[in-house]
Structure formats: C-alpha cells, structure tokens
ZATOR-132272 format. One record per residue (C-alpha): x, y, z; residue in three letters. Coordinates in steps of 0.001 Angstrom, whole numbers, plus 500000, padded with zeros to 6 digits. Each point is the difference from the previous one (the first is absolute). Layout:
    east   north      up    r
       X       Y       Z  ALA
...
# end
This chain:
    east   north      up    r
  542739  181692  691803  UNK
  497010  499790  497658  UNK
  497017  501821  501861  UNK
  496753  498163  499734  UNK
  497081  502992  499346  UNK
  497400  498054  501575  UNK
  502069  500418  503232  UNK
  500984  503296  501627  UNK
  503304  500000  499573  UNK
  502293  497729  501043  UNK
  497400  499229  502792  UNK
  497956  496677  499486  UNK
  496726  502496  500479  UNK
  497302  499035  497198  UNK
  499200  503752  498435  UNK
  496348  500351  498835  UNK
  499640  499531  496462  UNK
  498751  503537  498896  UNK
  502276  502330  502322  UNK
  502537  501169  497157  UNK
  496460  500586  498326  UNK
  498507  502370  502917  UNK
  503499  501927  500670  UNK
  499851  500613  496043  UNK
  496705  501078  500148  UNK
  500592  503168  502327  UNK
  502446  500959  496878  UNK
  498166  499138  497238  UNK
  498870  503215  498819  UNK
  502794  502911  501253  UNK
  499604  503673  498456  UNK
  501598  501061  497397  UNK
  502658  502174  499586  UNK
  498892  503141  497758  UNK
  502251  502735  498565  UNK
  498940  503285  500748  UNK
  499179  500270  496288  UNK
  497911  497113  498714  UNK
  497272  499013  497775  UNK
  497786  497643  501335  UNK
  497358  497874  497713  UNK
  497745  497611  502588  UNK
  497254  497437  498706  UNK
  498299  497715  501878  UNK
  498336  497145  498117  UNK
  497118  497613  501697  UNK
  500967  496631  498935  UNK
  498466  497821  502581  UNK
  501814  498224  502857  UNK
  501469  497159  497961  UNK
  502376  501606  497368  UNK
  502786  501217  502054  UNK
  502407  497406  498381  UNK
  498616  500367  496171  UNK
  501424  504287  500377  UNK
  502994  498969  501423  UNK
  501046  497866  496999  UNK
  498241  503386  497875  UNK
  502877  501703  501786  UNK
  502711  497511  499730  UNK
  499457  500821  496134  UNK
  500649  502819  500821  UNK
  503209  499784  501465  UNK
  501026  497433  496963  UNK
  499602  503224  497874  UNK
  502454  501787  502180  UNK
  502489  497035  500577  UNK
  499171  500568  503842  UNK
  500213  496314  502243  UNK
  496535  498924  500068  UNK
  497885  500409  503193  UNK
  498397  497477  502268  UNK
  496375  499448  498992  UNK
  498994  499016  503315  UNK
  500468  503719  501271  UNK
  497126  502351  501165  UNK
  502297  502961  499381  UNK
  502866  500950  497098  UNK
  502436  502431  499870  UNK
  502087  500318  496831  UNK
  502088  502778  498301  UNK
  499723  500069  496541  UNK
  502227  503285  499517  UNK
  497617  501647  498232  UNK
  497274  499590  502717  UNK
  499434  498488  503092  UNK
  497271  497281  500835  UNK
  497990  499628  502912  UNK
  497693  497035  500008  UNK
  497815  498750  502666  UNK
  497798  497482  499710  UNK
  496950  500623  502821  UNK
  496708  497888  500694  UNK
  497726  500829  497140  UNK
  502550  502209  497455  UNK
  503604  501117  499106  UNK
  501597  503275  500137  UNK
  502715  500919  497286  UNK
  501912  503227  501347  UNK
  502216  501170  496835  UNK
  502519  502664  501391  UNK
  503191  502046  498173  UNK
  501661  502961  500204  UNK
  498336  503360  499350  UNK
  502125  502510  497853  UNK
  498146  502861  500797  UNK
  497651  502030  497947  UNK
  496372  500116  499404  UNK
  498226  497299  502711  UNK
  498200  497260  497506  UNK
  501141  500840  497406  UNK
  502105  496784  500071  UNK
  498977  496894  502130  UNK
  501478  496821  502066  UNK
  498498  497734  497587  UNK
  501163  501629  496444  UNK
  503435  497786  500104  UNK
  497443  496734  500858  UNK
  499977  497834  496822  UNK
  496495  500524  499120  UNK
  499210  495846  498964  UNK
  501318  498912  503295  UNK
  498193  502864  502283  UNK
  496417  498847  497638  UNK
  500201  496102  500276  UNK
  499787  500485  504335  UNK
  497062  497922  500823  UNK
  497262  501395  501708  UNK
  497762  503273  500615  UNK
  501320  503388  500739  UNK
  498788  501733  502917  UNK
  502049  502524  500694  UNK
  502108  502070  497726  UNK
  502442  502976  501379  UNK
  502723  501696  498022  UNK
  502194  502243  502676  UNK
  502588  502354  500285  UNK
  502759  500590  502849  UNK
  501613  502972  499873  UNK
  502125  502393  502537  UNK
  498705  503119  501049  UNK
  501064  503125  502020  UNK
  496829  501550  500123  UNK
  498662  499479  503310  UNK
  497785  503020  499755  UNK
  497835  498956  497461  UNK
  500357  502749  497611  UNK
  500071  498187  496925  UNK
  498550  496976  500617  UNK
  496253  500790  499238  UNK
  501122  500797  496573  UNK
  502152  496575  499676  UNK
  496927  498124  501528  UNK
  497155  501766  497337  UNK
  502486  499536  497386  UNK
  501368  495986  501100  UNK
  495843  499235  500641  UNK
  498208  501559  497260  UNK
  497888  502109  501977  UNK
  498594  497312  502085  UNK
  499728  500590  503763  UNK
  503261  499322  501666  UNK
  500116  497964  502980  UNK
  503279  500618  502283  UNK
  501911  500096  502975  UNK
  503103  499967  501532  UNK
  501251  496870  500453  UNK
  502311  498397  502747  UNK
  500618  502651  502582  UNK
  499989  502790  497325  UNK
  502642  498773  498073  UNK
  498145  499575  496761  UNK
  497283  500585  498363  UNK
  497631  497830  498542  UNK
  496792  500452  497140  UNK
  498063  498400  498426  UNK
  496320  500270  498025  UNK
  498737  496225  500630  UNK
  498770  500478  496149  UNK
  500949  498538  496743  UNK
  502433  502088  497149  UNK
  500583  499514  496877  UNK
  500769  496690  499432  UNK
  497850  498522  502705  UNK
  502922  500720  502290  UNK
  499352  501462  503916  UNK
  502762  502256  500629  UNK
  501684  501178  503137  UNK
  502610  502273  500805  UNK
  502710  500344  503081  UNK
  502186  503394  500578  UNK
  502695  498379  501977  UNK
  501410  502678  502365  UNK
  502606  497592  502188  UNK
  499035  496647  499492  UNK
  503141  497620  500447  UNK
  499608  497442  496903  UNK
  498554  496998  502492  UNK
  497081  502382  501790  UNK
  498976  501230  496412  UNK
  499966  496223  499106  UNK
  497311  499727  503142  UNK
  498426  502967  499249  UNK
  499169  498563  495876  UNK
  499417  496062  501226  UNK
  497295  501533  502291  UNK
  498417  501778  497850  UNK
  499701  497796  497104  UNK
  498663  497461  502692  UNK
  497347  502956  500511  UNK
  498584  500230  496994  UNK
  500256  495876  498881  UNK
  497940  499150  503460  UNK
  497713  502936  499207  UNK
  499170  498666  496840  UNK
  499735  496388  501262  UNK
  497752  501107  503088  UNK
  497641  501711  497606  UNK
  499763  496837  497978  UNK
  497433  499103  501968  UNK
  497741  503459  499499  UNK
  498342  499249  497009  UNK
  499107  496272  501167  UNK
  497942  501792  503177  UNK
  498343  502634  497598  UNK
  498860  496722  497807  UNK
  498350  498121  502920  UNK
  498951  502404  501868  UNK
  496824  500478  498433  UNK
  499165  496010  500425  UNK
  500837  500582  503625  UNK
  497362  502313  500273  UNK
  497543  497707  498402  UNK
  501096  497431  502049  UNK
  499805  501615  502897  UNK
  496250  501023  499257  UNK
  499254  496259  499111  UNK
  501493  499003  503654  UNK
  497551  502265  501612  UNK
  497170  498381  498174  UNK
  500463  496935  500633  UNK
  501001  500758  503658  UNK
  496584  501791  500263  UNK
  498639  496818  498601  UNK
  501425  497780  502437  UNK
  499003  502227  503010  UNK
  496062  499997  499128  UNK
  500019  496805  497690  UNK
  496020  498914  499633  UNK
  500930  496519  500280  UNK
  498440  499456  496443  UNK
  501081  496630  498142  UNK
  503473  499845  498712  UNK
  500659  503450  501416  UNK
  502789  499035  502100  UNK
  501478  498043  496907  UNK
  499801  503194  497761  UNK
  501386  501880  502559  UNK
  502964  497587  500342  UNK
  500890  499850  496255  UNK
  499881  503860  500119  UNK
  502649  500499  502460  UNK
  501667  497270  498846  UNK
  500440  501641  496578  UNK
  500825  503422  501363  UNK
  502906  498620  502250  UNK
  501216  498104  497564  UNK
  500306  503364  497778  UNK
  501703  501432  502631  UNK
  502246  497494  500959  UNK
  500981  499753  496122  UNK
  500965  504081  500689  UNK
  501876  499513  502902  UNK
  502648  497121  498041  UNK
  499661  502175  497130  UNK
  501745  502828  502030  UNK
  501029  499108  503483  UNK
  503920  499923  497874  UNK
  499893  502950  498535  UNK
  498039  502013  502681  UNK
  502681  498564  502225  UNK
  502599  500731  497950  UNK
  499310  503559  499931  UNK
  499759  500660  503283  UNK
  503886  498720  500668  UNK
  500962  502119  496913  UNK
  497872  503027  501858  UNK
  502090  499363  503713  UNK
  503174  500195  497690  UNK
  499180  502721  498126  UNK
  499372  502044  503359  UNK
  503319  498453  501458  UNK
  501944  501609  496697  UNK
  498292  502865  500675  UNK
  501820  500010  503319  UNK
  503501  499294  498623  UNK
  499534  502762  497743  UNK
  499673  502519  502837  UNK
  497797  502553  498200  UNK
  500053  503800  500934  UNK
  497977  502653  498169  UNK
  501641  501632  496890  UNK
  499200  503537  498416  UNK
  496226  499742  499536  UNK
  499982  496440  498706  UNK
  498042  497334  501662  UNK
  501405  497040  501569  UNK
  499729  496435  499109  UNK
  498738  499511  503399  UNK
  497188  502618  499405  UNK
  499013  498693  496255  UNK
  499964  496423  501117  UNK
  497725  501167  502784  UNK
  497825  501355  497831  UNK
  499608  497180  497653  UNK
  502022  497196  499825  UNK
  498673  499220  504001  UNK
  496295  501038  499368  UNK
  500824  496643  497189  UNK
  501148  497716  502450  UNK
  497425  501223  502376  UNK
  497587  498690  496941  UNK
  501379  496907  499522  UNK
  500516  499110  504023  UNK
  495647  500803  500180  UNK
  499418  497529  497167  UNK
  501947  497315  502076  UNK
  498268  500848  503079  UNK
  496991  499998  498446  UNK
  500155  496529  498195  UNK
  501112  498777  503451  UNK
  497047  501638  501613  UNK
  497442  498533  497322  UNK
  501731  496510  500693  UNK
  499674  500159  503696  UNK
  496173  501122  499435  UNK
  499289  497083  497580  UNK
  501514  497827  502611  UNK
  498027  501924  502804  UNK
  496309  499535  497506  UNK
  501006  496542  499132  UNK
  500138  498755  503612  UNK
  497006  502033  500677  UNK
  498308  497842  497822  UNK
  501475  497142  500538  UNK
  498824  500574  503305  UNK
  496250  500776  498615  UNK
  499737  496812  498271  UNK
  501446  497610  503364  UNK
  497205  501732  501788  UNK
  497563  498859  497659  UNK
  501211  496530  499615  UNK
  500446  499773  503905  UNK
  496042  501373  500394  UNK
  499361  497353  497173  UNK
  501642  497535  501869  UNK
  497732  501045  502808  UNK
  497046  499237  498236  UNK
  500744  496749  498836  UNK
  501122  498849  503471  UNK
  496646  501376  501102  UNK
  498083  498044  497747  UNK
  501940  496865  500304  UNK
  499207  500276  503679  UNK
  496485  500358  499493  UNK
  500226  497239  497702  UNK
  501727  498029  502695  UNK
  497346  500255  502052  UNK
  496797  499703  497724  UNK
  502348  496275  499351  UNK
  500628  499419  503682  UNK
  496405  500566  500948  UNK
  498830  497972  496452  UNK
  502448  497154  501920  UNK
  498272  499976  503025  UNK
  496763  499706  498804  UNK
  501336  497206  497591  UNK
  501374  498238  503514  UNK
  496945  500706  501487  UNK
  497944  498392  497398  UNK
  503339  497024  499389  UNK
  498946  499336  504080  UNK
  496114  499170  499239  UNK
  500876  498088  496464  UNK
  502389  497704  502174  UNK
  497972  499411  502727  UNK
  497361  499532  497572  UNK
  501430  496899  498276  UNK
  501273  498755  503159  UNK
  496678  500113  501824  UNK
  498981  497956  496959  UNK
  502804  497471  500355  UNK
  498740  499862  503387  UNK
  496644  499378  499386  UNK
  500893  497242  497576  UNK
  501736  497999  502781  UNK
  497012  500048  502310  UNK
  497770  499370  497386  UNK
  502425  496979  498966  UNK
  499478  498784  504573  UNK
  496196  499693  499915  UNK
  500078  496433  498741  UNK
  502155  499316  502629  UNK
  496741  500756  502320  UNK
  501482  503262  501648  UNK
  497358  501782  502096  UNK
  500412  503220  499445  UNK
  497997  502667  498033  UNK
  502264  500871  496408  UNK
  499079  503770  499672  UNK
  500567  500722  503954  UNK
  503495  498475  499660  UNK
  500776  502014  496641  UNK
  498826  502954  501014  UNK
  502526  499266  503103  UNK
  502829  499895  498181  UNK
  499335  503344  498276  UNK
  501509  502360  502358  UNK
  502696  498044  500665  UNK
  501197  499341  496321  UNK
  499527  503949  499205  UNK
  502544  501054  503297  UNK
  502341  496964  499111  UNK
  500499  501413  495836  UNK
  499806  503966  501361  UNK
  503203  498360  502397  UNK
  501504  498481  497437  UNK
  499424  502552  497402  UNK
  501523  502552  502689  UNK
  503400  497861  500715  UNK
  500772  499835  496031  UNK
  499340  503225  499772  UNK
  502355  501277  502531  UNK
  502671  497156  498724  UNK
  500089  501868  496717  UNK
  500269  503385  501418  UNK
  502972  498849  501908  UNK
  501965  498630  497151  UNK
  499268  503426  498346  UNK
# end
C-alpha cells in the first residue's frame, strides 16, 4: 500500500506540514568525526543572510571536479569526502564556515596545512568577507606532564603568549594565541591524550564555534567606539534642552524652538538605534554562545598558561560589556527624549488651556457689556414704542372732537401714558421669554 506523507502512516491523521523539517533540524549539524591526527583549515566568511543557496552551487562545482553526486542546495549544512580532504560547510545567519580537514603525517606542526590540497581558484572565487581564519593541528600525545610542551607551544606560536588548557575532563589539551600568523592565519593546537575520534570531533566543532562567534560578537566593538562620542554630545544636548524646558521664560516661539530641538535630537537617536539595534543584538546571542562553548569545552588550568575563560574575561567581556552600555544608553537617551518631549508637550497644553482661560474670560465680559448694552436698548425700544403709540393715540382723539366729545384732549392723552408704557414693557417681556425658551 502506497503511504500518503501528508498522513501518519497508514492512519488518516493530517501530519503538519513542516514536522520532517523540525525532526531534521535537531540533526542538521552533528560533530564530526576527527582522526587523532588531523589538519584542520577553518574560515568563516560574512556573506549576509541571503546567499546560502548561491555557495552551495560554489560547492556543487566543486564536487563536479571530483565526480562526487552533487549536493542539495537547499541544505544549511554539507558533508562531503573528497579523499584528499574532508568538507565541513555550514551555512549560519549572517556567514559560512568552511572546515577543510585531512590526515596529518607527522612531523613539524604547520609546516603543511588542511587547505594546501584545496584548488586554489575554487577556495578564491567563495563569495563574501573573511572573518575568521584558523589553520590547526591534531596530534596524539603521551605527555601528560607537560615537559615538552612549552617548547612545542613557543616554537608552534612564534613566541606569542600561549593561551591553554586542558580540555574535556583532562583528556586533551588545547592552545591557542587568538592572533594572526603568517599568512593571516589564527592557529590552534590540540595534544590529544585519549580522545575517541567522535569526542575529539566535539572538542574541534566547539572550538572553531569559539573563535567564529568571538569574532562575530566583536563585530559590533568598533561600531560603539564610533558613536560613542555622539552619544556623549547627545546626551549633553538632552540636558540642555531639558534644563530649558524646566525654567522656559515663556518668550515667543520658545516652546516652538524647543520642540524642533528635541525633535531633531530624537530623531538622531532613533536613526542610531535602527542603525544598530541588529548588530548590537546580534552580538549579544553570539556572546551567550560563546560562554555556552566555553562550557562544553570544560576548561581546567594547564602548566602556567592562561585559560580561555580567564583571557576572554579580561577582554573579549570588558567588549561586550562596551557594546551592551551603548545600547542601554541609546535606550536611556530615547526614554529621556520621550520623558522631555511630554514635559513639554505638557508646558505648551498649559499655556493654551490658561489661554483658553483668558479668552473665555473676556468673551464673558463681553457677554455681559452686550447683555447690559441689550437691556438698555429694550429699555429705550419700551419708550420709542410707547412713544409712537401714544401718538397714534392722540391722533384718534384728535380725529373725535368734531364729533362734539366733551372731554379735555391732553387729560385723556396723558391717561393713556402709563398704561401704553406697562402694556409694551408686557409685551416686550412675553417675546422675550418666548425666544429664550426656543433657545
């Protein structure tokens, strides 16, 4: 029966789309298996996070060269045998790592390397920066005391300072001089005293993960030392103007030039903080893993050479210490922008509010200068009215007298006088408050 692999099995059970992906993960990158005499060659190129597919078809060349089935160029990780050399690829976030590793004959340590028996055109056409460059040597050794092995190390390092330890419960030794050699080559050097073939495999992936995540933490170094100085200025022009804001004079257009000022220094520092939140970031995971290898490597103290633990302490964390302040401090300069910004902000609504206030106070006075300017106007509507009627009235007793009416004309208009003024107040009144109720 034909098994469907979108079901589990021959059960009608839908399986997620990416599970063979996330089992395959967990296996994606397993040690390698190291004779006890090896030369290594490791380079790690930066080529961004886009160009995994464009090396694997660099390596599938490769492989055409040596007649070898071509690899999938959809991996993250490649594992081929050429017989001449072994190559370990691994394609991470930001660069590659090419691990170059055959069989050490014996003899003088660097004099020959991993990467002699690489055909020069293809190993020069890989795309990208190097970062890290390490030639290596692997090589059994009986001599657990030491005797000989300051004269190996002065003589395999040039004189530079030696840093070693034992490695992995005592059952190697591992140095190293974190400097370049001729070449432009790091070099490192492991006295295997028991190491089964798959621990010294562990014991060389860890390492070389050591020193590629050192190199691509401290990326970030000499981006901290270049702003740092505009931090400080920065900083000095966010206590002026948050000295400003806290005893502004109120003078015209202050709070404007105020508001342009911050406005220009957070936008500075905002440009900082997307110009290096990735790589600050980024350092700090390659930092955790660095520490974590650190770990694996199970470090004790050697002769009188210093640990990597100890020289990374000195340094290589004082660097990341660096970099971690210049993130806190762009974050800190953000939040205090933020923190001047409302303060002004909240400045300016006071003054509009007390504005506000004044022009509702002299609106209200104006109201009432108009509502006492309309009762005098009623006031003096009431007389005009009666006025003219008093004068209509006078006209129709004047227009009686023919008639013969006995009566005595200014007697009778004064009469009406009183009357006429209540009755227009009344009816001045009743329109009035007919007007006020429809409002």
């Amino acid at each position: 029966m034909e098994i469907d692999n979108n079901f589990l099995g021959e059960f009608r059970l839908p399986v997620h789309p990416l599970r063979d992906q996330l089992y395959s993960e967990m296996h994606a990158r397993p040690f390698p298996v190291v004779e006890v005499q090896s030369l290594i060659s490791h380079i790690a190129i930066l080529s961004g996070e886009r160009t995994g597919n464009n090396e694997a078809e660099h390596i599938a060349l490769l492989c055409k060269r040596y007649s070898l089935a071509l690899p999938d160029i959809n991996e993250s990780a490649l594992y081929l045998d050429f017989g001449e050399f072994h190559l370990r690829w691994e394609r991470h976030t930001e660069f590659s790592a090419y691990t170059f590793i055959r069989s050490f004959r014996g003899g003088q340590p660097f004099v020959e390397k991993a990467v002699d028996v690489v055909p020069r055109e293809w190993l020069e056409s890989i795309s990208g920066e190097v970062v890290a460059a390490l030639h290596g040597v692997i090589e059994k050794s009986d001599d657990r005391s030491g005797v000989n092995f300051e004269r190996l190390a002065d003589e395999v390092f040039g004189g530079e300072r030696v840093i070693g330890s034992y490695a992995m419960n005592r059952r190697a030794v591992l140095c190293t001089s974190f400097k370049l050699h001729r070449g432009g080559f790091g070099r490192f050097y492991i006295a295997n005293y028991e190491l089964s073939p798959q621990r010294t495999g562990r014991l060389l992936q860890r390492f070389l993960e050591i020193e590629s995540y050192r190199l691509m933490a401290l990326l970030s170094l000499p981006l901290a030392r270049k702003i740092s100085p505009r931090l400080a200025a920065l900083d000095a022009k966010v206590a002026e103007i948050t000295e400003r804001v806290a005893f502004v004079n109120k003078a015209p257009g202050e709070e404007r030039q105020l508001l342009e000022g911050i406005s220009a220094v957070a936008a500075e520092v905002e440009q900082y903080r997307a110009d290096t939140s990735y790589r600050f970031s980024a350092s700090k995971a390659y930092f955790a893993l660095v520490r974590q290898r650190l770990e694996y490597v199970e470090e004790e103290p050697f002769l009188n050479f210093q640990t990597m633990s100890h020289f990374f302490a000195r340094r290589f964390t004082p660097a990341m210490d660096t970099c971690e302040a210049v993130t806190s401090r762009l974050e800190e300069l953000s939040r205090r922008m933020a923190r001047t910004g409302d303060l002004l902000r909240a400045q300016v609504d006071l003054a509009i509010e007390q504005q506000n206030q004044r022009v509702l106070s002299s609106m209200n006075r104006r109201g009432k200068l108009q509502l006492r300017l309309q009762e005098t106007v009623e006031g003096l509507s009431v007389v005009a009215i009666s006025y003219y009627l008093v004068g209509l009235i006078k006209y129709l007793i004047d227009a009686g007298k023919p008639l013969g009416a006995g009566f005595d004309k200014s007697i009778l208009v004064a009469a009406t006088v009183v009357p006429v003024v209540a009755f227009v107040w009344w009816m001045t009144r009743k329109v009035k408050r007919r007007l006020n109720d429809v409002d």
